[in-house]
C-alpha positions in Angstrom: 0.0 0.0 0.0 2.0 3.5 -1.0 1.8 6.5 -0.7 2.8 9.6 -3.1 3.7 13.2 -1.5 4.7 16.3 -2.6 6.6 18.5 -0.3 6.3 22.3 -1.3 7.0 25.7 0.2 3.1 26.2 0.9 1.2 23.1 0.9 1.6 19.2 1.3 0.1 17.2 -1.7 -0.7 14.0 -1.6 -2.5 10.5 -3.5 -2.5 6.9 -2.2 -2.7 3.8 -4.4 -6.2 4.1 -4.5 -5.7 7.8 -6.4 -6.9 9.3 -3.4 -6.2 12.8 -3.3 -5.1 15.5 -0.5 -3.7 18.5 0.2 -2.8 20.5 3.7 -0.8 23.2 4.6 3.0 23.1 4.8 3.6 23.6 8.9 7.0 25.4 7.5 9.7 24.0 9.6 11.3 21.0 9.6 10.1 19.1 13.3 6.9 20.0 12.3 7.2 18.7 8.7 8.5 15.5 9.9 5.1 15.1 12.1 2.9 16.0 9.2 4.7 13.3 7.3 4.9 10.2 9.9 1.0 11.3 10.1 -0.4 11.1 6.8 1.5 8.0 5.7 1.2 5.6 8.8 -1.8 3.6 7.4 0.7 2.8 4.2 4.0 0.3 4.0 5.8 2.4 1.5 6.0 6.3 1.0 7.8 8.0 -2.7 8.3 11.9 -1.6 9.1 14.1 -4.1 10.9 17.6 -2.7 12.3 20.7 -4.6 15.9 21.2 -4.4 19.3 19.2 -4.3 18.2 15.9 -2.8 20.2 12.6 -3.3 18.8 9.1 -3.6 19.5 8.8 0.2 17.3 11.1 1.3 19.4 14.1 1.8 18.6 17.8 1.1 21.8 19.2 0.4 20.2 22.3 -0.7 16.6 23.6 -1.6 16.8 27.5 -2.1 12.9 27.9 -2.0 12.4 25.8 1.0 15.6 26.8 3.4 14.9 25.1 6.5 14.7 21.7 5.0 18.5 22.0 4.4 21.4 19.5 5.5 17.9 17.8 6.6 17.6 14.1 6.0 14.0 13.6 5.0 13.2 9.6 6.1 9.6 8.0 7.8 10.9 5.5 10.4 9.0 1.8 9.7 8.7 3.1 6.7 10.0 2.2 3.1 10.9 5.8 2.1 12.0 6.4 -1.2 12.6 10.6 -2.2 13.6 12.0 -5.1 13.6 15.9 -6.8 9.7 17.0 -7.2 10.4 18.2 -11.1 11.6 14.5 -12.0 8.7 13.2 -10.3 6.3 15.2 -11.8 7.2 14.2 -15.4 7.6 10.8 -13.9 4.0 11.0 -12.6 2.6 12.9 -15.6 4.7 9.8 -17.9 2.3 7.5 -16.1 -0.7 8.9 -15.5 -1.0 12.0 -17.3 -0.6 13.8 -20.4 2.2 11.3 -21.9 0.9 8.2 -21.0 1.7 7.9 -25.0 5.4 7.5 -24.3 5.4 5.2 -21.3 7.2 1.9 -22.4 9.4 4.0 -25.2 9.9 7.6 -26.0 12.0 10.3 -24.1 10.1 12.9 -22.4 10.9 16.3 -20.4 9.0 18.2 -17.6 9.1 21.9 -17.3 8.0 23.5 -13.8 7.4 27.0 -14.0 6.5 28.5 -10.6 8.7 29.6 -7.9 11.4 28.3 -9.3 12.2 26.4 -12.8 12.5 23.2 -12.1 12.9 20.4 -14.7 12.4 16.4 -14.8 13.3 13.5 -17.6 12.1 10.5 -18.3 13.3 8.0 -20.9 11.3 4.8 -21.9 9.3 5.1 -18.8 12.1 5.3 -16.4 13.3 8.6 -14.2 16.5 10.1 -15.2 18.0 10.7 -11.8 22.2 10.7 -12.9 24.3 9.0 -10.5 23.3 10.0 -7.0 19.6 11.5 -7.4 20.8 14.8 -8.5 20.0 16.1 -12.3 18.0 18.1 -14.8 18.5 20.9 -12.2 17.5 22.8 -15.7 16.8 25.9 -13.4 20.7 26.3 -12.2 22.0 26.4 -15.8 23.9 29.5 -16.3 22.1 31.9 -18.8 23.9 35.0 -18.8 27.3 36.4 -16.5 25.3 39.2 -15.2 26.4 39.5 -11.8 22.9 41.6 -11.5 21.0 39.1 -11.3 21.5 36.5 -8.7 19.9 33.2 -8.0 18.2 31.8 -4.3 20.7 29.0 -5.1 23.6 32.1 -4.9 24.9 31.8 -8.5 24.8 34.3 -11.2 22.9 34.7 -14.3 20.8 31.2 -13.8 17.9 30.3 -15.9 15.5 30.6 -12.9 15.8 34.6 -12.8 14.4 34.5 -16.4 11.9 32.0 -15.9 9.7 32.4 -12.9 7.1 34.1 -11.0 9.7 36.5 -10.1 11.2 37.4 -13.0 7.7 38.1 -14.7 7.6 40.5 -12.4 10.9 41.8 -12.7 9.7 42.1 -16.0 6.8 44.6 -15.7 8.5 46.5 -13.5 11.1 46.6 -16.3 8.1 48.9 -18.0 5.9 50.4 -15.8 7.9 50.6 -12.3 5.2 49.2 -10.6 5.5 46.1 -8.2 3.2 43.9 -9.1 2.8 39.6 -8.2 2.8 37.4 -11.2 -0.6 36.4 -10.2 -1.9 40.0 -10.7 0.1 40.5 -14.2 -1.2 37.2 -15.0 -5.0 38.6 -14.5 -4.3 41.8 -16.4 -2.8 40.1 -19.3 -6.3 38.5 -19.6 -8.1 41.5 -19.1 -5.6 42.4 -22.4 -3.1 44.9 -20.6 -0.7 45.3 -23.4 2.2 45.7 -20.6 1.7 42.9 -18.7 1.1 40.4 -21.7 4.7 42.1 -23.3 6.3 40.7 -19.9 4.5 37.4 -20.6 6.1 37.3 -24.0 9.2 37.6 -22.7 8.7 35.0 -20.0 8.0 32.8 -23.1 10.5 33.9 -25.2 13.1 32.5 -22.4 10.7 29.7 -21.5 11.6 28.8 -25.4 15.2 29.3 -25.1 15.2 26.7 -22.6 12.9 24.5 -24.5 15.6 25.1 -27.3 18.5 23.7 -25.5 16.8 20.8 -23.9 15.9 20.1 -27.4 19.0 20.1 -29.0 20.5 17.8 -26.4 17.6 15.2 -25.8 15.6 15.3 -29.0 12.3 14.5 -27.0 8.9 13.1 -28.1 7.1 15.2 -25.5 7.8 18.6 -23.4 5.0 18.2 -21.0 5.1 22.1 -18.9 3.2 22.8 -15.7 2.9 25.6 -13.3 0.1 27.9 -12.9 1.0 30.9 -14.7 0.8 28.8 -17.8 -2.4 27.2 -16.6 -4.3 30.8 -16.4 -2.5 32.2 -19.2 -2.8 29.7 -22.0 -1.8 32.1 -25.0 1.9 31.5 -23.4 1.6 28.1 -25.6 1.2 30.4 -28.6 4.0 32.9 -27.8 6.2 29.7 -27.2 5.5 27.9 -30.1 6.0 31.2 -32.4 9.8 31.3 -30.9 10.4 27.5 -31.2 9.5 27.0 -34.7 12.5 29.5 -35.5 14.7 28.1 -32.8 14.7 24.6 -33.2 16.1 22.2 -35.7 13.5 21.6 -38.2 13.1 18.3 -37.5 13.6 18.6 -33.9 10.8 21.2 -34.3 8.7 19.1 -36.5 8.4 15.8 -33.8 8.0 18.0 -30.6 5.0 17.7 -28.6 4.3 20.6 -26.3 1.9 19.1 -24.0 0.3 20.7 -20.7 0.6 19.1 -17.2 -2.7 17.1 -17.2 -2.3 16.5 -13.2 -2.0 20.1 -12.4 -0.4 20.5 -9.4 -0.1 16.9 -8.3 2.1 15.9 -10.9 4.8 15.2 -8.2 2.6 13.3 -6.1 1.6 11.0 -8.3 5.2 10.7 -9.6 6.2 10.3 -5.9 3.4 7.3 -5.8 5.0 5.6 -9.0 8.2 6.0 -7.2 7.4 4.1 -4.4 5.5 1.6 -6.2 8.7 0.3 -8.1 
């Protein structure tokens, strides 16, 4: 009997082998976590968790820069098979078998985009998680994108694809133009009341979104890029503003055997990953 959760900053998602689903508030520290954790999983024999950040097949959080106090922090449930793993490799491991490219779950290569907080990124290869040699990979959002010391990352590095593509840097974006602090939720709502400014700082969300697309692409030559993340859920034209930059960045071919595919578990993608996981 296992279980599948999804540790993020806010909220605690889970499903069960029955596809149960539920979600409850993060406590936000790590005793407290813990708790929440040995709770919700005692009436199961094996628990997958998937977690943002640096985490090792182990267990181990070396680092997660969006969810500090689980650092250095071994994340294990006593009596427990525990199996963890990153969230974003989870997700397209969950969304691989029970989502949106079920298509490709025996044979195909497929690649998860999280757009959120962060960037995070998962792969999956003929229906099997890409997790390197110790658990650690696809960290797509600390790939350096520029030298500008300007912009620095939570992780502490410079010029990482995560300060382009992220709630943050949307709003970085419009501020860019209007000098106005604004949430990406609120640029997100003006864009679909058709404010020209905010949608312009969508655009160039997209156009880095694509970038990154472009160099996953070039290296993996995937059936399927399956993206998630709310912004892109309540802004759909995103899709379009991608797609017009992809068909003139990628390879023809490349281009021409892509599927761009939205997240059909929404935001428990990782959960259900995280239920595969410790199902294996």
């Amino acid at each position: 009997m296992a279980l599948g959760i999804d540790i993020g900053g806010s909220y605690i998602k889970a499903v069960d082998y029955r596809k149960r689903k539920f979600k409850i508030k993060n406590p936000g520290n790590f005793d407290d976590l813990m708790k929440v954790l040995r709770d919700i999983s005692k009436n199961y024999t094996s628990v997958g968790i998937a977690v943002a950040g640096f985490v090792d097949l182990k267990g181990f959080i070396h680092e997660s820069p969006n969810i500090p106090y689980i650092n250095g922090k071994f994340i294990c449930i006593r009596g427990k098979k525990t199996y963890v793993a990153n969230d974003a490799t989870l997700a397209a491991y969950g969304e691989v078998h029970f989502g949106s490219a079920r298509k490709w779950m025996k044979k195909g290569i497929v690649v998860c985009l999280t757009l959120g907080t962060g960037l995070g990124g998962g792969l999956v290869i003929d229906g099997k998680p890409f997790l390197g040699s110790n658990g650690i990979s696809m960290e797509i959002g600390h790939i350096p994108l520029t030298e500008d010391a300007s912009r620095v990352c939570s992780c502490g590095r410079y010029g990482c694809v995560e300060e382009y593509v992220s709630s943050r840097a949307i709003s970085r974006y419009y501020k860019e133009i209007t000098d106005k602090d604004l949430s990406s939720e609120e640029i997100v709502k003006r864009a679909n009341q058709g404010e020209e400014y905010a949608i312009q700082s969508l655009k160039k969300f997209a156009f880095y979104t694509s970038k990154v697309i472009q160099i996953l692409s070039h290296i993996f030559n995937p059936n399927a890029i399956v993206i998630s993340g709310g912004i892109i859920h309540h802004f759909p034209h995103v899709y379009d503003f991608i797609d017009e930059f992809i068909k003139v960045f990628l390879i023809k071919p490349i281009y021409s055997g892509l599927h761009i595919l939205s997240a059909k578990l929404g935001e428990f993608s990782g959960a259900y990953g995280a239920l595969k996981f410790a199902q294996r």
